[in-house]
Each structure stands twice: as C-alpha cells, then as structure tokens.
N, C-alpha and C positions, 0 to 999 in steps of 0.2 A: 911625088905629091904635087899637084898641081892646086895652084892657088886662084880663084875667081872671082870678079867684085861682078855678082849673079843682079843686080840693080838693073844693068841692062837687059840683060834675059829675062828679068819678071816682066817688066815695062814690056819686051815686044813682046812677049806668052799674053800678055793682057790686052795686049793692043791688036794682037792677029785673031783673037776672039771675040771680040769687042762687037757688038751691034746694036744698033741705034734705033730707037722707040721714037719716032715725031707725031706729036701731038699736035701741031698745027700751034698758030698766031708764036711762031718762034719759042717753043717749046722741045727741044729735044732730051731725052736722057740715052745714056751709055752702059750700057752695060755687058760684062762678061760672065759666063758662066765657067764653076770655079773648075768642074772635072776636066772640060775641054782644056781651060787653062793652063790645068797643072798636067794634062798628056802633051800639050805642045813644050812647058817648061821642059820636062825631063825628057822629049825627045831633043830638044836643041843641047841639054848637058851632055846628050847621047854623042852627040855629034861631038859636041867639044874633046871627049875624050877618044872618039876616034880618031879626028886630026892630031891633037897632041900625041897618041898611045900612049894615055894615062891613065892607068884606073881608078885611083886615089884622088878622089878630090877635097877641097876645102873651101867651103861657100860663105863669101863674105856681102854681108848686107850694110848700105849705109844707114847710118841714125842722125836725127835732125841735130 
C-alpha cells in the first residue's frame, strides 16, 4: 500500500491544463478544463505506481 499527499498531483494536473483568457486593460482569467484535468491526474497516479510497483494506493488530500 502506498500512501500519497495527491495535493501536489492535483495542483500540476490543474496547472499543466490551465489556459488563459486575456481580455485586455490587465484582465486575465485561468482556467482548466475538468476531463483534461482529471486524464493528466490519473495518468501521473499511473506513473506513480509504476515507479513504486505498487498497486494499492491511498490518497491523501490536505484541509485548511
């Protein structure tokens, strides 16, 4: 069983999807879209348990 604080792995799945709408006079917004997001989260879990060879994971999220 392999244990994860997945906080980082959302943050870059959200961040490597992420693009940016400028509307001009210093106006931008960010945004991601959620299915792209969540195919980049579970392919980097992908990866995580291929370098570990673990199949068993447990995903831990921080709260404020």
């Amino acid at each position: 069983m392999l244990l994860i604080d997945t906080d980082y792995v959302a943050y870059k799945s959200a961040q490597a999807t992420e693009e940016s709408i400028d509307f001009g006079d210093d106006v931008v917004i960010a945004q991601s879209n959620f299915k792209e997001c969540l195919k980049v989260f579970e392919r980097e879990l992908h990866k995580i348990k291929t370098a570990m060879m673990e199949d068993e994971l447990v995903l831990y999220f921080s709260s404020p």
